[in-house]
Structure formats: structure tokens, C-alpha cells
NUDRENTI-131049 format. One record per residue: residue in three letters; x, z, y of N, C-alpha, C in turn. Coordinates in steps of 0.1 Angstrom, whole numbers, plus 5000, padded with zeros to 4 digits. Example, Ala and Ser with C-alpha at 12.3 -4.5 7.8 and 13.67 -1.06 7.14 Angstrom:
REM NUDRENTI-131049
ALA, 5132, 5078, 4943, 5123, 5078, 4955, 5132, 5078, 4967
SER, 5128, 5071, 4978, 5137, 5071, 4989, 5129, 5079, 5000
//
This chain:
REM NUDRENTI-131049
UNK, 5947, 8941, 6694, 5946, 8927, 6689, 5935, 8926, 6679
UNK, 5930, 8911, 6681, 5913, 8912, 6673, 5919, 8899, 6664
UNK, 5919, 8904, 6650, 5927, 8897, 6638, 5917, 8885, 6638
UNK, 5902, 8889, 6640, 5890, 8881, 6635, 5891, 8866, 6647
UNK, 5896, 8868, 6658, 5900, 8856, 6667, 5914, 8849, 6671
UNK, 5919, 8839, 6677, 5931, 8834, 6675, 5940, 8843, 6681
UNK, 5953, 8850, 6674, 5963, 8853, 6680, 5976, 8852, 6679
UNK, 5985, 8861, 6685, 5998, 8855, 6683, 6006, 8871, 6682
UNK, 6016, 8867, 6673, 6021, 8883, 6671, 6037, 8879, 6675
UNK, 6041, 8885, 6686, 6058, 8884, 6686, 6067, 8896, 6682
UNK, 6076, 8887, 6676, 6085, 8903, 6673, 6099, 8896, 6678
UNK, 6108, 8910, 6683, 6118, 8911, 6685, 6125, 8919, 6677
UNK, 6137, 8916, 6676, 6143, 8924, 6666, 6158, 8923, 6663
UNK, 6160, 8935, 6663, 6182, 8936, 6662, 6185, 8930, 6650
UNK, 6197, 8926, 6651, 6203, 8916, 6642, 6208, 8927, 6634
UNK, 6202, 8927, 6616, 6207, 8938, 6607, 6196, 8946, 6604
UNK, 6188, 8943, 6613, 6176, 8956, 6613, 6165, 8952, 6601
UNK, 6163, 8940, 6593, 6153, 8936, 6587, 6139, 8928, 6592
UNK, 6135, 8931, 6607, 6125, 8926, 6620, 6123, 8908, 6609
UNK, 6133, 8899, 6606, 6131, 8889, 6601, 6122, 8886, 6585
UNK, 6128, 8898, 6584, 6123, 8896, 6567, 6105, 8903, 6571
UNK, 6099, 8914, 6580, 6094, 8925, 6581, 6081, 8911, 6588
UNK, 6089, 8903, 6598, 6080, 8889, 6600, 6073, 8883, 6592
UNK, 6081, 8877, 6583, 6079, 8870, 6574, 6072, 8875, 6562
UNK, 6070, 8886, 6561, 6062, 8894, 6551, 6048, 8897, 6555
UNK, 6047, 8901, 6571, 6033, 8899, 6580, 6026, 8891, 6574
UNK, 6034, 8877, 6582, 6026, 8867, 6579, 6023, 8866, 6569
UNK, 6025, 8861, 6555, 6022, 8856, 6545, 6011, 8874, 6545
UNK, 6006, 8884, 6546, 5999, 8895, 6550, 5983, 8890, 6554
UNK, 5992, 8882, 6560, 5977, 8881, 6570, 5972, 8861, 6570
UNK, 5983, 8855, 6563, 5985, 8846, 6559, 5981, 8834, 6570
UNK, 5994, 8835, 6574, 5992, 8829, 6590, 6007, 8824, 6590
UNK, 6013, 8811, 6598, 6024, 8807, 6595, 6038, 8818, 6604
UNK, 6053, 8817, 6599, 6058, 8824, 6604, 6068, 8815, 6611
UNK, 6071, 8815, 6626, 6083, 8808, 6633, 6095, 8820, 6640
UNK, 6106, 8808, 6639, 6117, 8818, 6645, 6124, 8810, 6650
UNK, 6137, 8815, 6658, 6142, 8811, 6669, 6154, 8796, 6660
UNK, 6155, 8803, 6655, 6164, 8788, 6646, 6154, 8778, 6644
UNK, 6143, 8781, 6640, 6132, 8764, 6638, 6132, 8758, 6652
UNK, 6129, 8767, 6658, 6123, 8762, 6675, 6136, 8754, 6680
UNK, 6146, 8758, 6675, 6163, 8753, 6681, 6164, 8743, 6674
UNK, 6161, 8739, 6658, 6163, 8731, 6651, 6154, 8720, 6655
UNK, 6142, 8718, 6660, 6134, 8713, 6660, 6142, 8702, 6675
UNK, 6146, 8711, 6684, 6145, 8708, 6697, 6159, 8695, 6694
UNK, 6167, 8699, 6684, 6180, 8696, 6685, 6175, 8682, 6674
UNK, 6166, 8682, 6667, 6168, 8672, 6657, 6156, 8666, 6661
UNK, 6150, 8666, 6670, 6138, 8654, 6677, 6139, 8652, 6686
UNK, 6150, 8659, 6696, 6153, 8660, 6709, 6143, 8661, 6718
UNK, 6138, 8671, 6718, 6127, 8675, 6723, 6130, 8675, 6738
UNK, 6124, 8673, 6751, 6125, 8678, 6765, 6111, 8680, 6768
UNK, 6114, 8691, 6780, 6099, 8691, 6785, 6090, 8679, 6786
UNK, 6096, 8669, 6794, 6089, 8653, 6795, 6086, 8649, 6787
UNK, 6091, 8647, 6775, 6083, 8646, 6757, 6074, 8651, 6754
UNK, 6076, 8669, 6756, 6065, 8675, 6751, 6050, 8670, 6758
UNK, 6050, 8668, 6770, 6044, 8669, 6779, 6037, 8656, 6775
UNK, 6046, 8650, 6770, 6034, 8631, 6766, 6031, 8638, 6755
UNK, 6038, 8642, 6740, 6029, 8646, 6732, 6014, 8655, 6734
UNK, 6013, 8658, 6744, 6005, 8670, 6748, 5991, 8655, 6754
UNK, 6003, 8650, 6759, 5986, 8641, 6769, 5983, 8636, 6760
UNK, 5985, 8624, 6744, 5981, 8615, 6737, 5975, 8626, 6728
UNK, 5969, 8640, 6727, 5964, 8646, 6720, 5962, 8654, 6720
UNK, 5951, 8661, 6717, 5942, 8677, 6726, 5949, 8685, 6717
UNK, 5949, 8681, 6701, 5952, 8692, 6693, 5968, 8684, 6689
UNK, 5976, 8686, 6699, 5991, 8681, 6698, 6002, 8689, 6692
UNK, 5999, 8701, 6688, 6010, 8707, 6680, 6006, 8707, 6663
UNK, 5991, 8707, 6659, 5989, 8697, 6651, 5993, 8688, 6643
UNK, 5992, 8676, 6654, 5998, 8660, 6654, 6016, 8667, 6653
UNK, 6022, 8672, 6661, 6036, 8672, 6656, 6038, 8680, 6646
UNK, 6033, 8691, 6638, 6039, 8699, 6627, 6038, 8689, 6618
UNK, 6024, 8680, 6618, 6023, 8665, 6605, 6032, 8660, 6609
UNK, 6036, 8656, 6618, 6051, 8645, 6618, 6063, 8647, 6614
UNK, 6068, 8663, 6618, 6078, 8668, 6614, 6079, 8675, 6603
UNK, 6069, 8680, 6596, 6068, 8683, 6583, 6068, 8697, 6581
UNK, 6061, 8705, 6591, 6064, 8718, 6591, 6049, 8725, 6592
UNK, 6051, 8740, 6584, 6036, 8744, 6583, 6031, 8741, 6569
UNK, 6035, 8735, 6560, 6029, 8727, 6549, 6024, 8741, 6540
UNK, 6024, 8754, 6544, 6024, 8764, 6534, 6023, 8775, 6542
UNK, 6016, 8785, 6544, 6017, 8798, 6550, 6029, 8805, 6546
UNK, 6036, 8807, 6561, 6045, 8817, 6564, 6058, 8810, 6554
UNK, 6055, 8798, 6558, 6067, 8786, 6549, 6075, 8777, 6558
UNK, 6067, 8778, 6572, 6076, 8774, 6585, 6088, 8773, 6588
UNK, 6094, 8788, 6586, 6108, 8792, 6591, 6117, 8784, 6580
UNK, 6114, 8786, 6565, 6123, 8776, 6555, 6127, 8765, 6557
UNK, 6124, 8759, 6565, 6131, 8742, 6567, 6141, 8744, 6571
UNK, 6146, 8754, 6584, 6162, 8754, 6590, 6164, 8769, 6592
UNK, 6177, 8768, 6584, 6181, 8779, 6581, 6194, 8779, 6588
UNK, 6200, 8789, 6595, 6214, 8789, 6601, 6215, 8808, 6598
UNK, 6231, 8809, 6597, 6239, 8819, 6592, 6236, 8833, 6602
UNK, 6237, 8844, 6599, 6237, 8854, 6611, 6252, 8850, 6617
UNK, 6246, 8849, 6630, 6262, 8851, 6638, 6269, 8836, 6641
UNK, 6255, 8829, 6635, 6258, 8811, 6641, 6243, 8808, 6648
UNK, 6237, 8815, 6656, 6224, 8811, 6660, 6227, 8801, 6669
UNK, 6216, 8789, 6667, 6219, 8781, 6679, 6217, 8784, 6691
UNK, 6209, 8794, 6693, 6213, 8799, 6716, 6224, 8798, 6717
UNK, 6236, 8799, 6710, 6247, 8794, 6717, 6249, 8785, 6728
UNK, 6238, 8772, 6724, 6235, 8760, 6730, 6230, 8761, 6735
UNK, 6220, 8772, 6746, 6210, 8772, 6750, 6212, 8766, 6766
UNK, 6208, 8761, 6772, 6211, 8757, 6785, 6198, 8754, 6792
UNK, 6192, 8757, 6807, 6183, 8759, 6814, 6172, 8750, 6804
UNK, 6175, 8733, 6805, 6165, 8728, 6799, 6158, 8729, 6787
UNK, 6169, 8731, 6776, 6168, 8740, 6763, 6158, 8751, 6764
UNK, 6161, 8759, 6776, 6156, 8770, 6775, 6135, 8762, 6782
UNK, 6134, 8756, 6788, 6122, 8750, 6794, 6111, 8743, 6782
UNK, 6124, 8737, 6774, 6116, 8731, 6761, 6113, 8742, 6756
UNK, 6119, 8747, 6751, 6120, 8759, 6739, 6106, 8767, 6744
UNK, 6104, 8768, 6758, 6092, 8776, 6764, 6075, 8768, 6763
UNK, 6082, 8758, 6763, 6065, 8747, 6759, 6064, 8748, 6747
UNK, 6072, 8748, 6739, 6068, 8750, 6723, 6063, 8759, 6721
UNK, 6071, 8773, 6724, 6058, 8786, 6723, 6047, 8785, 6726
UNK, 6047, 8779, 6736, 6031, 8781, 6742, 6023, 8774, 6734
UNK, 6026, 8761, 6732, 6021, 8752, 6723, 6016, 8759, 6706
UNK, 6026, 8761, 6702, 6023, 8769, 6688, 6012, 8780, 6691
UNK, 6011, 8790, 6703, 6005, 8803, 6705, 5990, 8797, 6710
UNK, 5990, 8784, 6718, 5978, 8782, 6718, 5972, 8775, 6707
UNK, 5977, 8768, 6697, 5965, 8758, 6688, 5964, 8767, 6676
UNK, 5972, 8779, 6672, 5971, 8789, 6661, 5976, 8801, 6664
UNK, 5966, 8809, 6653, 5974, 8823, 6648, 5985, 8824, 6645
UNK, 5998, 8827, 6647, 6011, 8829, 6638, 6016, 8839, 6642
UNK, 6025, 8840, 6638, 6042, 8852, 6642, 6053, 8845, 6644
UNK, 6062, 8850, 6658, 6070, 8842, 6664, 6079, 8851, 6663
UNK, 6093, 8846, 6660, 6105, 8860, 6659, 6114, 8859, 6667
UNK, 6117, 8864, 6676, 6125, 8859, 6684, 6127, 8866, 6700
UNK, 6136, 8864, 6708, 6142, 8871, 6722, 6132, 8868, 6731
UNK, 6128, 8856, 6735, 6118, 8857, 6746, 6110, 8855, 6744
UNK, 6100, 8856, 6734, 6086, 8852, 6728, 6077, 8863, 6736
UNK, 6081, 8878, 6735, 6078, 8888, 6745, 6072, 8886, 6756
UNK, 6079, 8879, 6766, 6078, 8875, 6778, 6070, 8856, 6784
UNK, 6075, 8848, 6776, 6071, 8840, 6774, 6055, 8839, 6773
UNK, 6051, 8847, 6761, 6038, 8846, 6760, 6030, 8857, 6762
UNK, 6039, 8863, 6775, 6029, 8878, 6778, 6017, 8878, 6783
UNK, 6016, 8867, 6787, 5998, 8863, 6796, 5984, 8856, 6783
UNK, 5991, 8850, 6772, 5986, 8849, 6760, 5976, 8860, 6758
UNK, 5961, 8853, 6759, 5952, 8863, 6750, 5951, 8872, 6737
UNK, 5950, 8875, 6734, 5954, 8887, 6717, 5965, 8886, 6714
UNK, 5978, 8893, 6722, 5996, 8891, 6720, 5993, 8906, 6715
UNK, 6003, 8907, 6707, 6008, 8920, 6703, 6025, 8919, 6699
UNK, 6030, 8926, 6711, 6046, 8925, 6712, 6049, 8938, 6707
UNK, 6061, 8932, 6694, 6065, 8939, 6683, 6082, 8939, 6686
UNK, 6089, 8951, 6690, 6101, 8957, 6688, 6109, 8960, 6679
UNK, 6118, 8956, 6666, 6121, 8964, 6657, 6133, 8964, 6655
UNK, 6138, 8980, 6652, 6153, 8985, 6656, 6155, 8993, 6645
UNK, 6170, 8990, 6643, 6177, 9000, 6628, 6189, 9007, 6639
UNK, 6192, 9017, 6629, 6207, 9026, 6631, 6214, 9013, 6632
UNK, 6228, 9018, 6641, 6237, 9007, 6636, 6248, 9008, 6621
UNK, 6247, 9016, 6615, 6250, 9015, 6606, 6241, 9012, 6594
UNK, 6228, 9015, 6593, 6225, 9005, 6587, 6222, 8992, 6588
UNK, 6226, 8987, 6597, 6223, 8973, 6603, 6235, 8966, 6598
UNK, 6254, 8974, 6602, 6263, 8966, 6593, 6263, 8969, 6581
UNK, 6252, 8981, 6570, 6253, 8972, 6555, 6247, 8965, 6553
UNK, 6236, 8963, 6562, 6229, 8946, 6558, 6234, 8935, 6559
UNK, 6241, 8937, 6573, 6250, 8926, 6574, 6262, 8923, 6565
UNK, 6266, 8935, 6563, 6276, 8931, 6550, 6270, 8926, 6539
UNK, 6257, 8931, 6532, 6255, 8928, 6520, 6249, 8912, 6521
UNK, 6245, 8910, 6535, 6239, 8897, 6540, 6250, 8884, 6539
UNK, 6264, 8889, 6548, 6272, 8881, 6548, 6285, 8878, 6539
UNK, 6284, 8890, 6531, 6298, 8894, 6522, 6310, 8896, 6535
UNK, 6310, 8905, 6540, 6323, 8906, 6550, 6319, 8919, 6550
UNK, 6332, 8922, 6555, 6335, 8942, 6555, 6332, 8947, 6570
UNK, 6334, 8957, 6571, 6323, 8968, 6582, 6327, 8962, 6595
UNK, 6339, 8963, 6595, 6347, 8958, 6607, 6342, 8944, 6612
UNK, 6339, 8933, 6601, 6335, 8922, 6608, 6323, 8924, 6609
UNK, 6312, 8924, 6599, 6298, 8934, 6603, 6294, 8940, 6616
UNK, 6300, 8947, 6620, 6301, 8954, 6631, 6304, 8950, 6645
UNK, 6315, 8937, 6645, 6320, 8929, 6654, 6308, 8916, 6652
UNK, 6304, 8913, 6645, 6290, 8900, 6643, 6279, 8911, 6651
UNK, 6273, 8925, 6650, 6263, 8925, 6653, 6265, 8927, 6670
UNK, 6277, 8937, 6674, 6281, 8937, 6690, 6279, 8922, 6695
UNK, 6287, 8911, 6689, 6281, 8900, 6694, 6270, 8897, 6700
UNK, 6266, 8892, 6691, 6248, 8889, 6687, 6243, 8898, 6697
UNK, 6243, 8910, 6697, 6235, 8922, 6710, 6240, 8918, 6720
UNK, 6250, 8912, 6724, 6258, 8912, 6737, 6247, 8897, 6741
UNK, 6250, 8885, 6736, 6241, 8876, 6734, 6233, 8875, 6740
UNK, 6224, 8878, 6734, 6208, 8882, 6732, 6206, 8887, 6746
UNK, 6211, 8901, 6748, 6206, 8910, 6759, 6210, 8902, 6771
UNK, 6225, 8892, 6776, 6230, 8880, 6782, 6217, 8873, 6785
UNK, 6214, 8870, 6774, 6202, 8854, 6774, 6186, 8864, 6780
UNK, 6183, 8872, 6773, 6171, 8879, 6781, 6173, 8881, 6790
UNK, 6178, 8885, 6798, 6182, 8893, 6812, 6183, 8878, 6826
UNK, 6188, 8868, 6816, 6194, 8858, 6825, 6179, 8850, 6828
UNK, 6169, 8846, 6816, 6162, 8838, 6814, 6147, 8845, 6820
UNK, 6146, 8859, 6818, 6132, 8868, 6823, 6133, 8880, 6836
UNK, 6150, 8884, 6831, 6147, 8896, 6845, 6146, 8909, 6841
UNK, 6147, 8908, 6830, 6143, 8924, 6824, 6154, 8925, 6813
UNK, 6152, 8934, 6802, 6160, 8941, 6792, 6153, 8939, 6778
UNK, 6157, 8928, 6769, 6144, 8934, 6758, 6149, 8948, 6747
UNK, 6156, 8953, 6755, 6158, 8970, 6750, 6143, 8980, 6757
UNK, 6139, 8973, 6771, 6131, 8980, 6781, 6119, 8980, 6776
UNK, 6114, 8991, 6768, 6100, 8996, 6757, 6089, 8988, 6761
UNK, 6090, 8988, 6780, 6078, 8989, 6782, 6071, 8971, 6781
UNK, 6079, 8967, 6774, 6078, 8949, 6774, 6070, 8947, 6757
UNK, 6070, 8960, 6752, 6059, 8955, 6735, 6052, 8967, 6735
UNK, 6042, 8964, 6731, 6027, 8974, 6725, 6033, 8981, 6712
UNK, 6041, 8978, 6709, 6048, 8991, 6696, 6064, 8987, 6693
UNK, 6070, 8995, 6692, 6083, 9000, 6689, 6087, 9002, 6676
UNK, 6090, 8998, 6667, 6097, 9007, 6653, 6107, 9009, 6650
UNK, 6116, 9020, 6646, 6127, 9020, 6641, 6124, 9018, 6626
UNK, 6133, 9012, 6622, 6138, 9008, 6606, 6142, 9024, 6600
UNK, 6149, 9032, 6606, 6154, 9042, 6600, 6143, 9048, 6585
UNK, 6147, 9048, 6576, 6141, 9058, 6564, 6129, 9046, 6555
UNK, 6122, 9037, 6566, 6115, 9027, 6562, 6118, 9015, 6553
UNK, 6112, 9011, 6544, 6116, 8996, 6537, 6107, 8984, 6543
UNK, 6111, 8974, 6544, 6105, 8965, 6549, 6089, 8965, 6550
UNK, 6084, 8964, 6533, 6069, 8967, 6531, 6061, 8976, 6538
UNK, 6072, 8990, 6538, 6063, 9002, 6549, 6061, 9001, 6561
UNK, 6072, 8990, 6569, 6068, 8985, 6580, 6054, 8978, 6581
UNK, 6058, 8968, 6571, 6045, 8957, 6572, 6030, 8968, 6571
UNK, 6031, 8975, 6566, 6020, 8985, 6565, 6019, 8988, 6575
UNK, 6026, 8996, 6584, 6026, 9000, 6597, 6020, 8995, 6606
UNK, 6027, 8979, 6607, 6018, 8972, 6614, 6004, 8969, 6612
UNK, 6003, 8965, 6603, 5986, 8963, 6596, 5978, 8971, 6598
UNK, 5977, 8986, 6596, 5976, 9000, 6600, 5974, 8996, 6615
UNK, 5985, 8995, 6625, 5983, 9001, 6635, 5972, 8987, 6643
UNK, 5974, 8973, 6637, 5963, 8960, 6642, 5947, 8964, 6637
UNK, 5945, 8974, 6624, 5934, 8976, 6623, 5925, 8964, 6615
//
């Protein structure tokens, strides 16, 4: 990946593992905006986004994702994006996700990955924008036990529901990838680096990465 020209960084990442916080630390890094799967849901749900929409916003304007971040009010700050909509672990809106959902949700990536640099966090960003010029697809994985004390210390609930929120959420996820691309986003060979969380603090990641973009 060539930092010095436009790109786009996706990360995937287990719920508990830190991948969200490790995002959002990038960015403001490299000082480039940071999106995630709850903005892109939030957005879709509170403008009512369909492909047919996007599709006129796109024709009444070359630099159209632009024109919508000023409308909607997002982007006003590096790696300040994701802050507008915030939802709970274990209440993501893919719940809602349905074919068209998922069609919108796929023009917005693209859209965002072509008019800027950023970091996208999220299950099918991988796949979505694998044909994207300068992608660098980011994997990041914890033990599962450290995943339910984050979750606990994240949610205030004990191991057991911890534990029962993160099986969820994997079960989910791996559901919605499989259904939506054809593949596993467990299957390595879908990102240019892998990290486990184990022994590492968020920061040392973000180093890692930095380190390994050059």
C-alpha cells in the first residue's frame, strides 16, 4: 500500500478483540477519516438510502460523496466519522440487513473508497472493495477469553453473558459473510495481514500496522 496516493484500509475484526478501537487509532495515525458498520447502517436507516438514490446522488455530482458527507454532517474532523452513531455490542444493526440493505450498503463503500483515503471497519469491506486500488485488508483476532473481559468490562455483564453476546455476534457475522460473498471472513487468505490481539495493547498494534504499510 502507497500511503503517498489515495487508499483505503479495511479491517475486520472479532467482537471483544479491540480491531474497533486499533481502527480508530490508525486513522487519527495517519489522519484520515474512520468508518464503521453502524455509521453505514445508520446513515442508510436515517436518509433512507437505496441504490436508486445513491445512483442520482452520484449523477448530479462527480465529487458526490463529498456533497453527501456536507449534507449529512459527517467527516467534520479526522477519524471523527464513526462518533455520530453509536449502537451497543450485541445490538448491531445487520440484524436488519436484507438483500437491498445489503446493495446500498455496497455503493456507499465504494463511494467513500473512491473519493478518499480512510479506514473502513467492518464484515464485508474485505470483499466489497477487493478490486479497489491501494486496499490493504486487515484481520484482527483476540483469545476468546480475552475478548469476554472486554466484553464484560465493555458491557458490565458477567462471563456467561459475555460469552453468549460474543458466540452471537460470530455466529452473525460468519451467517452474513458467507451468505453475501461465498467465502469465510475466518479464510486468511481474503487480507494482506492477520493479527492476533494476544499479549499486544491497542497502540502496539497500531505500530504494527504502520511498520508493516511502511
Amino acid at each position: 500500500m502507497n500511503k503517498n496516493e489515495k487508499y483505503v484500509i479495511t479491517i475486520n475484526r472479532e467482537l471483544g478483540s479491540g480491531g474497533r478501537t486499533v481502527g480508530e487509532r490508525l486513522a487519527a495515525k495517519l489522519a484520515v477519516p474512520f468508518y464503521d458498520k453502524a455509521l453505514i447502517k445508520s446513515l442508510e436507516k436515517k436518509y433512507h438510502l437505496s441504490v436508486e438514490e445513491i445512483e442520482k446522488l452520484k449523477g448530479r455530482s462527480h465529487n458526490w460523496w463529498a456533497d453527501f458527507k456536507r449534507v449529512v454532517g459527517i467527516g467534520e474532523g479526522v477519524a471523527n466519522s464513526s462518533q455520530y452513531y453509536q449502537v451497543a455490542i450485541g445490538e448491531e444493526p445487520e440484524l436488519l440487513t436484507t438483500d437491498a440493505v445489503f446493495k446500498a450498503e455496497k455503493e456507499i463503500l465504494k463511494g467513500i473508497a473512491q473519493e478518499e483515503s480512510c479506514i473502513i471497519a467492518g464484515r464485508t469491506g474485505f470483499f466489497i472493495l477487493k478490486d479497489i486500488p491501494n486496499h490493504l485488508s486487515i484481520l484482527i483476532q483476540a483469545p476468546m477469553e480475552q475478548r469476554i473481559a472486554r466484553v464484560m468490562r465493555k458491557q458490565q455483564v458477567s462471563h456467561d453473558e459475555a460469552e453468549k453476546i460474543i458466540k452471537n455476534v460470530d455466529k452473525m457475522r460468519e451467517n452474513y459473510v458467507n451468505k453475501y460473498t461465498g467465502t469465510s471472513r475466518y479464510d486468511t487468505r481474503n487480507y494482506d495481514l492477520v493479527i492476533s490481539m494476544e499479549g499486544k495493547t491497542e497502540d502496539e498494534v497500531v505500530d504494527l500496522i504502520l511498520s508493516y504499510i511502511g
